[in-house]
C-alpha positions in Angstrom: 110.7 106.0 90.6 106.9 107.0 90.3 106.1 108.4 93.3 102.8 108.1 95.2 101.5 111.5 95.0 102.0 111.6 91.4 99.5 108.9 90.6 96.2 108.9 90.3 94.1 108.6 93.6 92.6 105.4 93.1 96.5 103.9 92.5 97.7 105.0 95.1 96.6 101.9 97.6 98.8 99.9 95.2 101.7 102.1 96.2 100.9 101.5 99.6 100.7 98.0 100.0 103.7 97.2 98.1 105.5 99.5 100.9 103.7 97.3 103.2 104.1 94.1 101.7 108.0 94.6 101.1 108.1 96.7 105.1 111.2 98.7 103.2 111.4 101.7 100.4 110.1 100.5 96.9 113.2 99.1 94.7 114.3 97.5 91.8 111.5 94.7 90.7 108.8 97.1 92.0 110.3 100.3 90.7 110.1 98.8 87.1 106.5 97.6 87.3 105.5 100.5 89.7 106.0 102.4 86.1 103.7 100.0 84.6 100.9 99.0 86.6 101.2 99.8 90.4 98.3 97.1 90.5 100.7 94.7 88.9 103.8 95.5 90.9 101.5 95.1 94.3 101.3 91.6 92.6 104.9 90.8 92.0 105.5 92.0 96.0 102.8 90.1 96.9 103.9 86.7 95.0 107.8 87.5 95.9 107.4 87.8 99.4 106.8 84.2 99.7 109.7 83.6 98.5 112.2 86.2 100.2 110.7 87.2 103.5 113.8 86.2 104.8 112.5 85.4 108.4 109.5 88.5 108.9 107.3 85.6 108.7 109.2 83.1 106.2 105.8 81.4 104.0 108.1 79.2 101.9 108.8 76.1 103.7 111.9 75.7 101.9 115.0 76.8 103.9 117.0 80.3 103.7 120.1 78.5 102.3 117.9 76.7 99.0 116.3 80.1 97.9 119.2 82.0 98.1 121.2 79.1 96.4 118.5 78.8 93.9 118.6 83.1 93.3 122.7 82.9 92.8 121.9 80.5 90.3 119.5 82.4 88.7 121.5 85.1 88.9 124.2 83.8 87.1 122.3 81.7 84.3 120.3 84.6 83.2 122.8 87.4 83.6 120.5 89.2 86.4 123.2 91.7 87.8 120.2 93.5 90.4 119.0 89.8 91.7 122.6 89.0 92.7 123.1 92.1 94.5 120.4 91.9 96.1 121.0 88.1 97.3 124.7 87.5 97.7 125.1 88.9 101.2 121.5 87.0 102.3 122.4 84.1 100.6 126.0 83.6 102.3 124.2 84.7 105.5 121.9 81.6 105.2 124.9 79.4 105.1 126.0 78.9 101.6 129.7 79.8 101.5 131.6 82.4 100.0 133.8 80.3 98.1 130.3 78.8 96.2 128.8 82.2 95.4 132.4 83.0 93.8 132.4 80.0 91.6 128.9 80.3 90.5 129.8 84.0 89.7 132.8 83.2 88.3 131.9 80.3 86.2 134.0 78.4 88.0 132.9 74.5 89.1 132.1 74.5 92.7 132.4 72.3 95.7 128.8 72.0 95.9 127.5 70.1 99.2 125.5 67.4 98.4 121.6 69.1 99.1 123.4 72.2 96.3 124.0 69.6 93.7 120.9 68.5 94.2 119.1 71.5 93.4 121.8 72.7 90.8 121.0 69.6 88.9 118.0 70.2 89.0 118.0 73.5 87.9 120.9 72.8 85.2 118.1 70.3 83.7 115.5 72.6 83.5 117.4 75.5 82.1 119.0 73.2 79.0 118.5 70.1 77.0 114.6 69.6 76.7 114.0 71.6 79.4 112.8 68.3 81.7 113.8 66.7 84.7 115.4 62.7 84.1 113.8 60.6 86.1 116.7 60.2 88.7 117.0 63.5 89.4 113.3 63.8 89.6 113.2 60.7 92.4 116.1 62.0 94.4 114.5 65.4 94.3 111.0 64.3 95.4 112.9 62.0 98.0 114.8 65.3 99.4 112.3 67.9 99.5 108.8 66.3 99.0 106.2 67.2 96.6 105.4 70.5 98.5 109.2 71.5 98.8 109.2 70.3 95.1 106.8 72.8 94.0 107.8 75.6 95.6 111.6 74.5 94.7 110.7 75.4 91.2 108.3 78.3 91.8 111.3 80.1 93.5 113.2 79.6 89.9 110.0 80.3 87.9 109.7 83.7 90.1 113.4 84.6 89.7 113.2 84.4 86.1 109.9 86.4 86.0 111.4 89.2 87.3 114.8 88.8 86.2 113.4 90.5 82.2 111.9 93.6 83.4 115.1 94.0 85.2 117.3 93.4 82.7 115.5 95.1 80.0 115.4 98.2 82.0 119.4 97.8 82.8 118.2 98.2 86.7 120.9 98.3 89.3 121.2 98.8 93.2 120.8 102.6 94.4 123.8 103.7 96.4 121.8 104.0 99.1 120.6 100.2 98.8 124.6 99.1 98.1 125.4 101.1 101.1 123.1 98.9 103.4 125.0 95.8 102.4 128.3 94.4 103.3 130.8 95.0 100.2 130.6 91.8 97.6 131.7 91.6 94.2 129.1 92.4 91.9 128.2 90.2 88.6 128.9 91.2 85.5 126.8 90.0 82.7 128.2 88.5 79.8 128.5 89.2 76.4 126.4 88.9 73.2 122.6 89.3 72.4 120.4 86.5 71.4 119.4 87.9 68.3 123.3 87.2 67.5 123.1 83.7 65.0 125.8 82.5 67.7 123.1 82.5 70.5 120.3 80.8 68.3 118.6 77.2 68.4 120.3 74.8 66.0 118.2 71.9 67.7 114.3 72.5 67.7 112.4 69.4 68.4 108.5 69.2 67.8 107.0 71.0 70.3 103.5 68.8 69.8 103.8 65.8 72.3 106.8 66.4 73.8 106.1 65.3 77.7 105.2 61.5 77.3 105.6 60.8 80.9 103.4 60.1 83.2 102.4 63.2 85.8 104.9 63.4 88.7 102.3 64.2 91.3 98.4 63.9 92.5 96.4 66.2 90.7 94.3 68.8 93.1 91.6 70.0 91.1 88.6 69.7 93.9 87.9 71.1 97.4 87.8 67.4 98.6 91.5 67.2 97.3 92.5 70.1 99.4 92.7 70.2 103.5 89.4 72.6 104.6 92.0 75.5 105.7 93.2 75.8 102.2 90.0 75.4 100.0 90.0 79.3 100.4 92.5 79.3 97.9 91.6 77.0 95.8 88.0 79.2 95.1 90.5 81.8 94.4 92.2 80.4 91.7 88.7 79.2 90.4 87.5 83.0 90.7 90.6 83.8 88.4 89.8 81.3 85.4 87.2 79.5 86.2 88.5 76.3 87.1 91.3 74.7 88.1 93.9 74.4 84.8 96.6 71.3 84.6 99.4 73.4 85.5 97.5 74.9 89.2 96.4 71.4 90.3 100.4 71.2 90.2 100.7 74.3 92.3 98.0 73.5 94.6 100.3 71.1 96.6 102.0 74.5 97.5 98.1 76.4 97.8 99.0 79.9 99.4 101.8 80.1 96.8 99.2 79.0 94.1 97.3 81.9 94.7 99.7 84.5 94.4 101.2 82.8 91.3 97.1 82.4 89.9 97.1 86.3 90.8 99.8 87.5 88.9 98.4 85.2 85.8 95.3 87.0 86.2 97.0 90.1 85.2 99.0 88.9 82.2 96.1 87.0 81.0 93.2 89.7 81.6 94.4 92.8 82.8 97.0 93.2 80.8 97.2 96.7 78.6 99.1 94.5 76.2 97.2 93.4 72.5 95.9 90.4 72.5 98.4 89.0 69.2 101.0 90.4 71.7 100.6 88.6 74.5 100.2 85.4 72.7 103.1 85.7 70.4 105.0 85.9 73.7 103.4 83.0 75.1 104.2 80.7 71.9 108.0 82.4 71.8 108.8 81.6 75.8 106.6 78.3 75.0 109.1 76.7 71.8 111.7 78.5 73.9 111.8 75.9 77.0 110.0 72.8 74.7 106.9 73.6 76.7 103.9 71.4 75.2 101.6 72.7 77.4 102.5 76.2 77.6 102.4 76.2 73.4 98.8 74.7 73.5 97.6 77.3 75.8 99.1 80.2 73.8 97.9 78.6 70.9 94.6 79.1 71.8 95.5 83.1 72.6 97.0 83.7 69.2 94.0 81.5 67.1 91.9 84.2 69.5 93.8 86.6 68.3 94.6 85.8 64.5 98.1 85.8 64.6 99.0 84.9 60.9 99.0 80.6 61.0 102.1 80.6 59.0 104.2 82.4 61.7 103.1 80.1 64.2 103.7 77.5 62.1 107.3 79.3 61.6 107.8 79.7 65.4 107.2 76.1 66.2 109.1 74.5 63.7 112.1 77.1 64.1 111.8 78.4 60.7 112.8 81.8 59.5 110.0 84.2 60.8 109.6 85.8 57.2 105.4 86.6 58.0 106.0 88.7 60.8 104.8 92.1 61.0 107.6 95.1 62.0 105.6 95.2 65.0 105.8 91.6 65.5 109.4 91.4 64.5 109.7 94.1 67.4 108.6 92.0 69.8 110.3 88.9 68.9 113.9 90.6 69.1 113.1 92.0 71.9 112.1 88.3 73.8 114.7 86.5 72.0 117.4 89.2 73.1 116.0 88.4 77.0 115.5 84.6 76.6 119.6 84.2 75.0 123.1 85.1 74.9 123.7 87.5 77.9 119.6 87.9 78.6 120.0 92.0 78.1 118.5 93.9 75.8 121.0 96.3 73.3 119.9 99.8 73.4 118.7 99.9 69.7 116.7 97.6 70.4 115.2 99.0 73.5 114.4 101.8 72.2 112.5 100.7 69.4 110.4 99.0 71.8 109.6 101.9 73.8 109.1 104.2 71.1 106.4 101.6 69.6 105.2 100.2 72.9 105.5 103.2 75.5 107.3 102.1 78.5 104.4 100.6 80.6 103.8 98.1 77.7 107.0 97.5 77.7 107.3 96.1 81.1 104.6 94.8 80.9 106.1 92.6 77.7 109.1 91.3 80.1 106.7 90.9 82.5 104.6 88.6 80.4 107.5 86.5 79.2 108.5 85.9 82.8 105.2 84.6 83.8 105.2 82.0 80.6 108.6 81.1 81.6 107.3 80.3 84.7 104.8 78.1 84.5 106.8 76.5 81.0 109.2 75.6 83.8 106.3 74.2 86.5 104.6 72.3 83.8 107.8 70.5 82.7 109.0 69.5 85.5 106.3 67.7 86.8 105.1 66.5 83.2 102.2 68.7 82.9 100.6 67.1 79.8 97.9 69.7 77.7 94.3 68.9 78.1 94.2 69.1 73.9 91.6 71.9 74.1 92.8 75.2 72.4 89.3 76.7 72.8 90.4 78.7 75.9 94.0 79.1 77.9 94.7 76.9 80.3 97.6 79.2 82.5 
């Protein structure tokens, strides 16, 4: 833990307002970007207590029970041993029951009621096969929740897995102090294997160019006269951010206060960042061919060309070829996203520590960090059937 005194005065407000924001000691999440950026972990708290405010003053209109549902999930898809300690007790509070959490846990198929089969489906979808939603699910989900529940449905998955890498590539875990606070539960235990293992790679690539063909899923909000007068604030925000208002945002817009604190923490990654520009974008294009994200790849396309990252490695990444014209630093930072993305979503310590010898450990977070946010908005723009704008002259995220 970085404590306040101990950075520099003109951090320290960041310090405070993540105690603020979170009302309870700094943990976990914030711990891990707190050694980073204390701007940037005043950001995460800022963007994850819209999902988890668990009844301070809940933001999220979607209910208790379908965020801690959705976290369990998470949890258990990407391995995220601190997220599920933190959200099992909440989560069974909130009225999902034991016997669910100990199935999803235990890999184990689950009486799911009907609104839980809903969302797993639609999370199963997302997470594996080409990464989209099939038009039935997408219908019954839309009929369920509505377009604003829908987009904050899947920001609440976008967020876990944001902050599910740092985590896990920092091997966090629950204080005893924080485990004492909590009724006992069993914990998870991650699984086995690394994704730089050839069992965990892609044998199916498909092209990543022109992958979404459907049509979008919702309005487009691009313009104050598209938004009610209490939430154009917002909207100017996001402008303020990136100067106008990008495919994937006029998506998030339906959810505006969320869209802000989503457009906030891109702000970071995107121009903040102490990252290198060939950096960031590799990540991008990895979490991008990752997830069969068009229009994630098109924007960080347009960061690597920015960047001159050699055109025969991203030629290499799309098509899923052997990455033979990376540079040892590049090669770094692909085993390192690949080991988070696959297999048991935890980094080995070899690995590791190659990273943070290279990197330094703010970099480093701020690399897990990165990948969460594309992640993120790969999984927003696919499931509404964000199509890319076809200019690469600037990012569109």
């Amino acid at each position: 833990m970085v404590e306040r005194e101990a950075l520099p005065e003109d951090q320290r407000r960041f310090h405070d307002a993540v105690r603020a924001i979170r009302r309870r000691p700094i943990s976990g999440p914030f711990i891990v970007t707190m050694n980073s950026s204390p701007d940037l972990a005043a950001r995460f708290a800022h963007l994850g207590h819209y999902f988890h405010a668990r009844g301070q003053a809940d933001e999220s209109i979607l209910p208790l029970n379908v965020r801690g549902f959705i976290a369990l999930l998470g949890s258990r898809a990407l391995d995220g041993v601190y997220e599920w300690s933190a959200w099992h007790n909440w989560t069974i509070e909130a009225g999902v029951s034991q016997e669910t959490a100990d199935a999803i846990r235990e890999h184990k198929p689950p009486a799911f009621t009907p609104e839980e089969a809903l969302v797993a489906s639609i999370f199963t979808e997302l997470l594996s096969g080409n990464h989209r939603l099939s038009e039935a699910t997408a219908k019954a989900a839309f009929d369920h929740f509505g377009v604003q529940g829908m987009v904050e449905l899947v920001g609440t998955l976008g967020y876990f897995a944001q902050i599910a890498f740092p985590l896990n590539a920092f091997e966090m875990e629950m204080s005893p102090e924080q485990l004492k606070s909590r009724k006992p539960f069993v914990a998870l235990v991650a699984g086995k294997g690394t994704g730089t293992d050839p069992a965990f790679a892609r044998r199916d690539v498909p092209p990543i160019a022109g992958a979404s063909k459907a049509a979008p899923r919702v309005r487009p909000l691009s313009t104050h006269d598209d938004v009610a007068p209490e939430h154009q604030h917002f909207l100017d925000r996001i402008v303020r951010s990136r100067g106008r208002i990008s495919g994937v945002f006029q998506v998030l817009l339906h959810s505006p206060d969320m869209a802000e604190r989503i457009a906030h923490v891109g702000d970071f990654f995107l121009y903040q960042t102490i990252l290198s520009q060939p950096v960031n974008a590799l990540t991008g294009l990895v979490a991008a061919r990752e997830l069969d994200s068009d229009y994630v790849w098109n924007a960080s396309l347009s960061l690597a060309r920015a960047a001159q990252v050699d055109a025969r490695l991203v030629d290499a990444l799309e098509k899923g070829q052997p990455l033979v014209n990376a540079s040892a630093e590049q090669k770094l930072v692909l085993d390192f996203c690949y080991q988070l993305l696959r297999g048991n979503h935890h980094v080995t310590d070899a690995t590791y520590r190659a990273v943070v010898d290279h990197f330094g450990v703010p970099a480093t977070v701020q690399i897990a960090g990165s990948l969460g946010y594309f992640v993120m908005m790969a999984l927003i723009a696919n499931a509404f059937e964000v199509a890319p704008d076809g200019d690469v002259s600037r990012p569109e995220l």
